[in-house]
N, CA, C and O of each residue as an XYZ file, in Angstrom:
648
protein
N    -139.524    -70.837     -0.113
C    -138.278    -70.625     -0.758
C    -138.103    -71.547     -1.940
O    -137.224    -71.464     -2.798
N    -138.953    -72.331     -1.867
C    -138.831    -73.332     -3.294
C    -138.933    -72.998     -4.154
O    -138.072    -73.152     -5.021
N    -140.451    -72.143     -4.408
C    -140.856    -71.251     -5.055
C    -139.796    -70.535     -5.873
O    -139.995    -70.533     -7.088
N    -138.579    -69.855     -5.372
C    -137.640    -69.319     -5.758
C    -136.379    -70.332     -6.000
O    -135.184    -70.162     -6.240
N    -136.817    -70.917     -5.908
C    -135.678    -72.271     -6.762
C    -134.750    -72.371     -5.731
O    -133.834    -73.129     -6.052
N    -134.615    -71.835     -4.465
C    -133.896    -72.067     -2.944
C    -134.195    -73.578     -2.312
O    -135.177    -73.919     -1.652
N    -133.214    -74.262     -2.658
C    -133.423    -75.329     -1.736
C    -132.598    -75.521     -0.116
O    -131.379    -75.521      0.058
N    -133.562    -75.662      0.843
C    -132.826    -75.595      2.268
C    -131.605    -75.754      2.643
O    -130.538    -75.249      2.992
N    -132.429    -76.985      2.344
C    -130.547    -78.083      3.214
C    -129.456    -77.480      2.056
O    -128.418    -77.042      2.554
N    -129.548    -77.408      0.697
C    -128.226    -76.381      0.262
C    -128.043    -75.561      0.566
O    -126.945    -75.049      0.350
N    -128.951    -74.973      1.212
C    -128.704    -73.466      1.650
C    -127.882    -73.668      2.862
O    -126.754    -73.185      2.960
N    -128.539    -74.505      3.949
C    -127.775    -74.551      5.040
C    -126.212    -75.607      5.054
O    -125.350    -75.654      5.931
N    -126.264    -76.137      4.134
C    -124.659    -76.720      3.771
C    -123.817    -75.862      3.210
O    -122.616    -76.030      3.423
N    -124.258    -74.757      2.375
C    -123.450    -74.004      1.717
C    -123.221    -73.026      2.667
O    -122.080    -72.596      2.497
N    -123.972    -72.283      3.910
C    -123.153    -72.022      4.520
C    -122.569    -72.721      5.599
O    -121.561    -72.306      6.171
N    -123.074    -73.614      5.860
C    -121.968    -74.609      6.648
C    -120.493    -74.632      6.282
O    -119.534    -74.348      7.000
N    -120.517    -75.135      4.681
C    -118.959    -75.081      3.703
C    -118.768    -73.510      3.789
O    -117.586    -73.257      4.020
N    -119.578    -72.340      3.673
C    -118.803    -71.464      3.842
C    -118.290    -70.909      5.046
O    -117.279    -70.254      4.794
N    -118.651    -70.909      6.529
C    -118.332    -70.960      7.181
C    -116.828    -71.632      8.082
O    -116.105    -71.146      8.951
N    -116.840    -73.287      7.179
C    -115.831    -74.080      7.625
C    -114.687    -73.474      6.588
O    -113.481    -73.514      6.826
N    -115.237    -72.946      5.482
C    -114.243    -72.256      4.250
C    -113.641    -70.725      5.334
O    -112.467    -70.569      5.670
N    -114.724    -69.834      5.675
C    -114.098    -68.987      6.159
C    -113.312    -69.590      7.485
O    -112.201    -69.083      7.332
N    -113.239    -70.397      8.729
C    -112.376    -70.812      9.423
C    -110.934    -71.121      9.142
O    -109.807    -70.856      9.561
N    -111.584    -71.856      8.166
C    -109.889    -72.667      7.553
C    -109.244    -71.594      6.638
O    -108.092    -71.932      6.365
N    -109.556    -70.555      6.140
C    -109.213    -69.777      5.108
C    -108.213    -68.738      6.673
O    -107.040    -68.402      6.837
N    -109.290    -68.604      7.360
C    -108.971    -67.453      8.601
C    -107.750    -68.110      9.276
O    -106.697    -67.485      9.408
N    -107.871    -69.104      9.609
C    -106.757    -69.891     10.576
C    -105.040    -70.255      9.859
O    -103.914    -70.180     10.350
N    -105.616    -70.710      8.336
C    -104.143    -70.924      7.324
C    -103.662    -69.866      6.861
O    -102.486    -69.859      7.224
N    -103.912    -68.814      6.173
C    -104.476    -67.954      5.545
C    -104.460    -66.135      5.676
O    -103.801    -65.176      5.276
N    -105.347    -66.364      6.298
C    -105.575    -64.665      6.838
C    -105.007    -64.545      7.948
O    -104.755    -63.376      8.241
N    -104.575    -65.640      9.001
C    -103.636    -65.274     10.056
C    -102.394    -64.931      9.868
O    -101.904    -63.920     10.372
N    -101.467    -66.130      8.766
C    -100.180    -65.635      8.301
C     -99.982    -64.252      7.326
O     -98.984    -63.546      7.180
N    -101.249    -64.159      6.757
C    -100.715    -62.705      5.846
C    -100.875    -61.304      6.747
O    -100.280    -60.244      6.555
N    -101.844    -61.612      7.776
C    -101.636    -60.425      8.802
C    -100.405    -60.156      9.486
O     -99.699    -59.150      9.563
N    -100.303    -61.679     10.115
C     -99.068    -61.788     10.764
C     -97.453    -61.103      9.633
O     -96.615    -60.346     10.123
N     -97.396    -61.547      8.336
C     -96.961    -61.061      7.829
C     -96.879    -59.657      7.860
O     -96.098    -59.041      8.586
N     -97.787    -59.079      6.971
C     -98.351    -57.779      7.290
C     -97.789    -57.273      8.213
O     -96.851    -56.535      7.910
N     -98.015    -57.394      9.249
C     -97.739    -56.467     10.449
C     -96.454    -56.934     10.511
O     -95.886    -56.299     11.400
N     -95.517    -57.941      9.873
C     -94.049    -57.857     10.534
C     -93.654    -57.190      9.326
O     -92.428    -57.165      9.431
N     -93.929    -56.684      8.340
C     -93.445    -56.070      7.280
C     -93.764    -53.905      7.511
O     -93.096    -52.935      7.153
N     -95.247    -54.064      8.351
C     -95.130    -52.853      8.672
C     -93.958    -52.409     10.031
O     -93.504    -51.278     10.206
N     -93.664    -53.598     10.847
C     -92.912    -53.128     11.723
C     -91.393    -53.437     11.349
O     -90.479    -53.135     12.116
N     -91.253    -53.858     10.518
C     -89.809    -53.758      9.507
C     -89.443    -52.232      8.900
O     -88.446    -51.578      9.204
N     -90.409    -51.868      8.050
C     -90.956    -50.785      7.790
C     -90.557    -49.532      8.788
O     -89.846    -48.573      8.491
N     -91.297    -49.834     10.234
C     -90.897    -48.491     10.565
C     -89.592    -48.756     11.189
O     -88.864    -47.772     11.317
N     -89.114    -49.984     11.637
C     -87.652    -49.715     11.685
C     -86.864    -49.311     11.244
O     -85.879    -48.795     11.773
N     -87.254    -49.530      9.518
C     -86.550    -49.074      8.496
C     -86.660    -47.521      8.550
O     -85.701    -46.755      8.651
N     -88.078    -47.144      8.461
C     -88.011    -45.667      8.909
C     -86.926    -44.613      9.494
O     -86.315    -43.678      8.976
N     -86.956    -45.259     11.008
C     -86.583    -44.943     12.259
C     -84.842    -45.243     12.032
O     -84.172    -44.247     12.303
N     -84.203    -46.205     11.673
C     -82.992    -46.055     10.904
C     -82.752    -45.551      9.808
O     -81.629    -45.798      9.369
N     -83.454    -44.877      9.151
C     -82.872    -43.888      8.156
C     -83.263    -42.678      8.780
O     -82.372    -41.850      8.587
N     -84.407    -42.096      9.591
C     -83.990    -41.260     10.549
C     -82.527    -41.274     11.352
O     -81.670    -40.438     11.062
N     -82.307    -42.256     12.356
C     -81.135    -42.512     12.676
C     -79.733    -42.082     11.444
O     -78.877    -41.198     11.473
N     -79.915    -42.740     10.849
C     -78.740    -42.400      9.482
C     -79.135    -41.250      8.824
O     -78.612    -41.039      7.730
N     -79.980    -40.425      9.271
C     -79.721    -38.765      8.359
C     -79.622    -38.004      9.520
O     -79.067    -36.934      9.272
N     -79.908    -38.115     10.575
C     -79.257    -37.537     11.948
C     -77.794    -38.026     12.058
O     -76.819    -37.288     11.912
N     -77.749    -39.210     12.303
C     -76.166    -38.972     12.071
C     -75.329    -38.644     10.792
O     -74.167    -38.482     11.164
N     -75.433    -38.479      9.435
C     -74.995    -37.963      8.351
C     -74.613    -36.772      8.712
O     -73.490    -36.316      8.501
N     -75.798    -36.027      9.447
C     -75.854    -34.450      9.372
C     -74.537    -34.239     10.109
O     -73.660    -33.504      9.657
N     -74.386    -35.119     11.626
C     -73.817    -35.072     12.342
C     -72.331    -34.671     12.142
O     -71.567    -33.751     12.433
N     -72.341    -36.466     11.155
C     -70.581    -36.890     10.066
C     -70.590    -35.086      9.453
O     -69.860    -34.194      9.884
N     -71.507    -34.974      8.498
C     -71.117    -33.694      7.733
C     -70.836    -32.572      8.858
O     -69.657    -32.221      8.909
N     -71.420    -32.157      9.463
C     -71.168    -30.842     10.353
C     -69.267    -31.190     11.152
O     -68.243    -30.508     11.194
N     -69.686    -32.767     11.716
C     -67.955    -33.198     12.118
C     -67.269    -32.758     10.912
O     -66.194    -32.196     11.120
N     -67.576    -32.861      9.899
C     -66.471    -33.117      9.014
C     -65.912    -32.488      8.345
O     -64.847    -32.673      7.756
N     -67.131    -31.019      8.393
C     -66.677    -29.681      8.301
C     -65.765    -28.745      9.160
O     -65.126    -27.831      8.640
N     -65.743    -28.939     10.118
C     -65.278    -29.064     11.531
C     -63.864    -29.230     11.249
O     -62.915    -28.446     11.254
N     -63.970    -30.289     11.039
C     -62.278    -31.217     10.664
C     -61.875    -30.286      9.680
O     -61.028    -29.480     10.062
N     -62.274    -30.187      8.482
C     -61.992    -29.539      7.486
C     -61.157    -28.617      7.497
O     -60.060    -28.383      6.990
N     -62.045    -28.017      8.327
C     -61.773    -25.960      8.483
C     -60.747    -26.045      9.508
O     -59.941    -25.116      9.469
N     -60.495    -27.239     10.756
C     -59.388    -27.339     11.302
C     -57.754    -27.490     10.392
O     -56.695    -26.887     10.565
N     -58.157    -28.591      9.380
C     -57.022    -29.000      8.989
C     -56.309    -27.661      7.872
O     -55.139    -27.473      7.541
N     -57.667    -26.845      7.483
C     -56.925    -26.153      6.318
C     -56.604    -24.606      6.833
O     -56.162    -23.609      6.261
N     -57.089    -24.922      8.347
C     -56.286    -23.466      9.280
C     -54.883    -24.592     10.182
O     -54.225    -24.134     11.116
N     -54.783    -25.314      9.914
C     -53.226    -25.893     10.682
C     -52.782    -25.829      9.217
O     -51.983    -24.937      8.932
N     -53.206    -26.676      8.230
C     -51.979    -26.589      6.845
C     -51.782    -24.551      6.965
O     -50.642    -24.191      7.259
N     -52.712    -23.544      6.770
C     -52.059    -21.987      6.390
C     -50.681    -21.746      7.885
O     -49.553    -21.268      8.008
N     -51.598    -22.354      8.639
C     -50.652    -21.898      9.744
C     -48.957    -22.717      9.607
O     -47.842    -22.291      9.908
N     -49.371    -23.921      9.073
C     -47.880    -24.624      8.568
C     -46.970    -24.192      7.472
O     -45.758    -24.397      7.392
N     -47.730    -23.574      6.656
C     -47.218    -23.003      5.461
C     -47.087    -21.338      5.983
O     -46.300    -20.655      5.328
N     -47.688    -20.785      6.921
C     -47.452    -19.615      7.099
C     -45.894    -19.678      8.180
O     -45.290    -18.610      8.082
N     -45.288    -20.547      9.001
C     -44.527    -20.770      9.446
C     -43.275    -21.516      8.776
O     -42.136    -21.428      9.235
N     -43.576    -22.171      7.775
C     -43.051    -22.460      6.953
C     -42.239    -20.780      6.311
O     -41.046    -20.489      6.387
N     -43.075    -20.153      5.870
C     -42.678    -19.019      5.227
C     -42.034    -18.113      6.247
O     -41.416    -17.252      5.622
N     -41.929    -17.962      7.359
C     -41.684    -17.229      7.916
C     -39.874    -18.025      8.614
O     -38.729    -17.687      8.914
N     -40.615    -19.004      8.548
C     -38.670    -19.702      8.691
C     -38.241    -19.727      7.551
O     -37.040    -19.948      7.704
N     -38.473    -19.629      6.324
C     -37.907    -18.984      4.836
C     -37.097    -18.088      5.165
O     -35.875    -18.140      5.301
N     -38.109    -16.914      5.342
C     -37.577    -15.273      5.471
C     -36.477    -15.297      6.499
O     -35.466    -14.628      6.282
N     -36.601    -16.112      7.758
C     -35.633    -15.914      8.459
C     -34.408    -16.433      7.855
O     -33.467    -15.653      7.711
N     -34.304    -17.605      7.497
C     -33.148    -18.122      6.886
C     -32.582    -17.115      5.981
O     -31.400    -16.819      6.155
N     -33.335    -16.459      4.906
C     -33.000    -15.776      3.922
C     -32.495    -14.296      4.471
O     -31.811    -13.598      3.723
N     -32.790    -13.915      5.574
C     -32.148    -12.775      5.931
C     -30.871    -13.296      6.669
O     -29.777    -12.732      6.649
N     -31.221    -14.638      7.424
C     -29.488    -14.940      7.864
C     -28.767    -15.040      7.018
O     -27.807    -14.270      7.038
N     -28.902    -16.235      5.637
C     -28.032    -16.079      4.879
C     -27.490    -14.776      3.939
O     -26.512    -14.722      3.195
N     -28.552    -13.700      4.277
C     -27.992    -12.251      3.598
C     -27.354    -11.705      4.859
O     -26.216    -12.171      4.886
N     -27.439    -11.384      5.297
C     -26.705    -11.101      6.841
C     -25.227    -11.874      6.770
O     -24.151    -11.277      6.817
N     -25.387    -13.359      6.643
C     -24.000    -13.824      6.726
C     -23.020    -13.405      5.407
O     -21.819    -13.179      5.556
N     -23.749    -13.330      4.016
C     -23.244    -12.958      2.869
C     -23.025    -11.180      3.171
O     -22.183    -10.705      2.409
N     -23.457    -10.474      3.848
C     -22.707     -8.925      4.338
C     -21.340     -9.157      5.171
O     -20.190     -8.752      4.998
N     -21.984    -10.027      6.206
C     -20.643    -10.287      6.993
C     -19.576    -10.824      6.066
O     -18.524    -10.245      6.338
N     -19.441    -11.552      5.243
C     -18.359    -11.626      4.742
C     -17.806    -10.892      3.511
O     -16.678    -11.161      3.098
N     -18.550    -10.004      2.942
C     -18.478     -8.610      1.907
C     -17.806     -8.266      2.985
O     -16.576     -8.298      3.017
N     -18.445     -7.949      3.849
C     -17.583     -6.856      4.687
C     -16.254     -7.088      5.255
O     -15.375     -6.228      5.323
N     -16.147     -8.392      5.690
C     -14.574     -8.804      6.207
C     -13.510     -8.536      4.581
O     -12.403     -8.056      4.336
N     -14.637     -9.173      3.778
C     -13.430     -9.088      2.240
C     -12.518     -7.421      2.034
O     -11.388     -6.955      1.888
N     -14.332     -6.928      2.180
C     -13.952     -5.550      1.803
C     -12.619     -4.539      3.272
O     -11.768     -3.678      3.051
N     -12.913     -4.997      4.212
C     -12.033     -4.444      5.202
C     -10.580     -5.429      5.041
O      -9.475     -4.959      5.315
N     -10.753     -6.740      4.596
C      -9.208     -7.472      4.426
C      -8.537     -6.521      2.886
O      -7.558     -5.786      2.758
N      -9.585     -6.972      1.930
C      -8.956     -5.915      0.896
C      -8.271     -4.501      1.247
O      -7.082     -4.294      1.006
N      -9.272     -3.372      1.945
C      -9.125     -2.245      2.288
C      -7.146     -2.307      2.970
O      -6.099     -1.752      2.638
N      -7.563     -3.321      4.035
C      -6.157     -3.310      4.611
C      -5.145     -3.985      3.859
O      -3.960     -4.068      4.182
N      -5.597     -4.386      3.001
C      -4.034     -4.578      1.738
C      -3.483     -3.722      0.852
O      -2.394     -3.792      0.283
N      -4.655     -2.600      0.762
C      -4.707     -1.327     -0.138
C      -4.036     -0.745      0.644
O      -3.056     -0.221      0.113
N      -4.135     -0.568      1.882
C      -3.167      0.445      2.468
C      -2.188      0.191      3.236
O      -1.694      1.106      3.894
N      -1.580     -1.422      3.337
C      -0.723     -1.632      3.049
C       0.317     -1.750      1.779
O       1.536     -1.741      1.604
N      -0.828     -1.862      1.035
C       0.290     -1.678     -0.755
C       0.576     -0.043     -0.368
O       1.692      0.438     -0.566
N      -0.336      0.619      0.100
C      -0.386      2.362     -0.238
C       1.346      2.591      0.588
O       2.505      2.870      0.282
N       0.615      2.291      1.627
C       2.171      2.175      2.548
C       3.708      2.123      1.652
O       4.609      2.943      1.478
N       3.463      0.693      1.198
C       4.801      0.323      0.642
C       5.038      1.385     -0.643
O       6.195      1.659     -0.964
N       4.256      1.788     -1.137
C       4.522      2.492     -2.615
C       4.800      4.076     -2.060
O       5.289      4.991     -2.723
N       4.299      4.129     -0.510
C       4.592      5.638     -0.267
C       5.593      5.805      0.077
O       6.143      6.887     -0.132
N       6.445      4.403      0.990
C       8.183      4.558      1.428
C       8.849      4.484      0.160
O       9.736      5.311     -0.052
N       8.452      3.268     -1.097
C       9.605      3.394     -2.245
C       9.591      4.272     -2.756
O      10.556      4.537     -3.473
N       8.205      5.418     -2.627
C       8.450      6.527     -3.636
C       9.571      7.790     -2.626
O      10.213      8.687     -3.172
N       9.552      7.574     -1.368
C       9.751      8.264     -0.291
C      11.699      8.417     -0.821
O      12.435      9.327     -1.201
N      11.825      7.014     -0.557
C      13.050      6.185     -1.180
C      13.931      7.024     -2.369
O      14.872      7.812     -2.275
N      13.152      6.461     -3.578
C      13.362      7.024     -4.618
C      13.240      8.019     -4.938
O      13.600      8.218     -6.099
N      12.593      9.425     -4.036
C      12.941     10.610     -4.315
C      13.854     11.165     -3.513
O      14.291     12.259     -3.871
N      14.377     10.555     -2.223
C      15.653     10.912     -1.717
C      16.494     10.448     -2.484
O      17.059     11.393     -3.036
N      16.945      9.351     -2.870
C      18.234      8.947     -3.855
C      17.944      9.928     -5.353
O      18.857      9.903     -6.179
N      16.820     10.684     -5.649
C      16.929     11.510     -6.962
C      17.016     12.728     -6.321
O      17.754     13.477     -6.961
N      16.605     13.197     -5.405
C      16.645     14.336     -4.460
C      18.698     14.543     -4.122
O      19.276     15.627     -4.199
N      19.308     13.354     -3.813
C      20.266     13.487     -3.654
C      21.670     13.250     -4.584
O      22.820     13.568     -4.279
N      21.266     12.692     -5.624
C      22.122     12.754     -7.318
C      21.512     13.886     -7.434
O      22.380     14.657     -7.026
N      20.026     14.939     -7.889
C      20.188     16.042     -8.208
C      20.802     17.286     -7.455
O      21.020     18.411     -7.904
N      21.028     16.768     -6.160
C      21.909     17.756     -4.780
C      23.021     17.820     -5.769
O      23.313     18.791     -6.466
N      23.556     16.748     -5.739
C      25.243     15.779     -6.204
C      25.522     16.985     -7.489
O      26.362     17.886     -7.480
N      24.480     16.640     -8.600
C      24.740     17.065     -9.925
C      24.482     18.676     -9.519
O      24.859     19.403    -10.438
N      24.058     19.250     -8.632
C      23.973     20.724     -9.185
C      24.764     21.522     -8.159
O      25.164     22.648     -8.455
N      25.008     20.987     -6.961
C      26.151     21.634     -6.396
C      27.979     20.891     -7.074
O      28.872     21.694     -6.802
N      28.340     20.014     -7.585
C      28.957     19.697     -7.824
C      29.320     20.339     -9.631
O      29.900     19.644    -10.466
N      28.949     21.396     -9.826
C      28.803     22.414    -10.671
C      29.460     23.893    -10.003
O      30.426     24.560    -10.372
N      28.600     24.065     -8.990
C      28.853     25.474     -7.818
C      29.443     25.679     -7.036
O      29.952     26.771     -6.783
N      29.582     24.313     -6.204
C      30.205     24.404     -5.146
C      31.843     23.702     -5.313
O      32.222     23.344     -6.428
N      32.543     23.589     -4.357
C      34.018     23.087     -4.297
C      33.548     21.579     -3.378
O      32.551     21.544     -2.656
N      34.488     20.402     -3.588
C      34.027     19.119     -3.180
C      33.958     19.059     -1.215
O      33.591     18.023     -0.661
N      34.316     20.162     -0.501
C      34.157     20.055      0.774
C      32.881     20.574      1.043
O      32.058     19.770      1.481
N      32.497     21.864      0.860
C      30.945     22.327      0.832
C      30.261     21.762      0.348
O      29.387     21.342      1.107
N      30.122     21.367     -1.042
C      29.584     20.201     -1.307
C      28.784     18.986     -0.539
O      27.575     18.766     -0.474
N      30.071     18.174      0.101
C      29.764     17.495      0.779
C      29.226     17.732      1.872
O      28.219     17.031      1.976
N      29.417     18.494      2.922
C      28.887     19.224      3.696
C      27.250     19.635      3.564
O      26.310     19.651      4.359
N      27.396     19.914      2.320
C      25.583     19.879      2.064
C      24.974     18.981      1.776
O      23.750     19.049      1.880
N      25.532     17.928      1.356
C      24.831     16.642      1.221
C      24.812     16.340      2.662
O      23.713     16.599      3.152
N      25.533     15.950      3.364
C      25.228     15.431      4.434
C      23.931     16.170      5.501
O      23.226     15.571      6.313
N      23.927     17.268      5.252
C      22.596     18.440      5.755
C      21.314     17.504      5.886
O      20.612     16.884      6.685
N      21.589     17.994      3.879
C      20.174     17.764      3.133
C      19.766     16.349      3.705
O      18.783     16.217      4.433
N      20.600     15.276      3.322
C      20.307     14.065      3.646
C      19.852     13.298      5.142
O      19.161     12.296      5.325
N      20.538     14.204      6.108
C      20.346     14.488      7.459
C      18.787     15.169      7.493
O      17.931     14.701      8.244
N      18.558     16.124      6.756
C      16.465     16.237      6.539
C      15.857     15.644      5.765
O      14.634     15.759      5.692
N      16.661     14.739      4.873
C      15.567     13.600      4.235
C      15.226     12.611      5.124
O      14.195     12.029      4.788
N      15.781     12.176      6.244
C      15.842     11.025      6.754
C      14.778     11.537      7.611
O      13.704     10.980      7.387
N      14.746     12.455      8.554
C      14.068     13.337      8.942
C      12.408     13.170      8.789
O      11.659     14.065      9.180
């Protein structure tokens, strides 16, 4: 090996030093970056395995939350549909109560009309017996003599009253 410019004992020191190089390199070294290593791959799949976890439950939240959704915006139609429907009711009571009182007006009116009718049918009743009986007056008091006369007024007036 000399021959080839190999000298022994360097040979066998150099791997001696490389040997004690690979120990100490293996022991400081290549143990912590494995060790590393492997706590970074098992970080890793935790990390995985919780974002599995968190898109299983996302799906979950979303499907709940659709859920909720479609609950709340069939209770709001149903609130607003009851809503509307106690509208209409109100609005037909208060038309209902606004007839009822057209109608009392119109039947209080009615019965003042025919009480005015009343009164205008006795004064006219009235006033054509007292002209009924000056025109008796004035046209037998022409024809007749003042006892027949009278005599017929008292008749006539006896069937006005009548």
């Amino acid at each position: 090996m000399e021959k080839l410019g190999i000298d022994p004992f360097l040979l066998g020191v150099q791997i001696i030093n490389f040997i004690i190089l690979f120990v100490i390199l293996k022991k400081v070294l290549y143990k912590p970056i494995l060790k590393a290593m492997k706590s970074r791959e098992e970080k890793l799949a935790g990390v995985e395995t919780a974002m599995g976890e968190l898109a299983r439950k996302q799906e979950v939240f979303e499907s709940t939350k659709e859920k909720v959704l479609k609950a709340a915006r069939s209770d709001a139609n149903n609130i607003v549909n009851a809503a509307r429907l106690e509208a209409q009711k109100i609005k037909n009571e208060a038309t209902e109560e606004g007839n009822k009182k057209a109608r009392a007006l119109i039947a209080k009116g009615q019965g003042e009309l025919d009480r005015q009718a009343k009164l205008v049918e006795r004064k006219v009743k009235e006033s054509s017996k007292k002209l009924s009986q000056e025109v008796i007056n004035h046209v037998l008091a022409r024809v007749l003599d003042d006892k027949t006369r009278l005599k017929s007024i008292a008749l006539v007036a006896k069937e006005l009253k009548s």
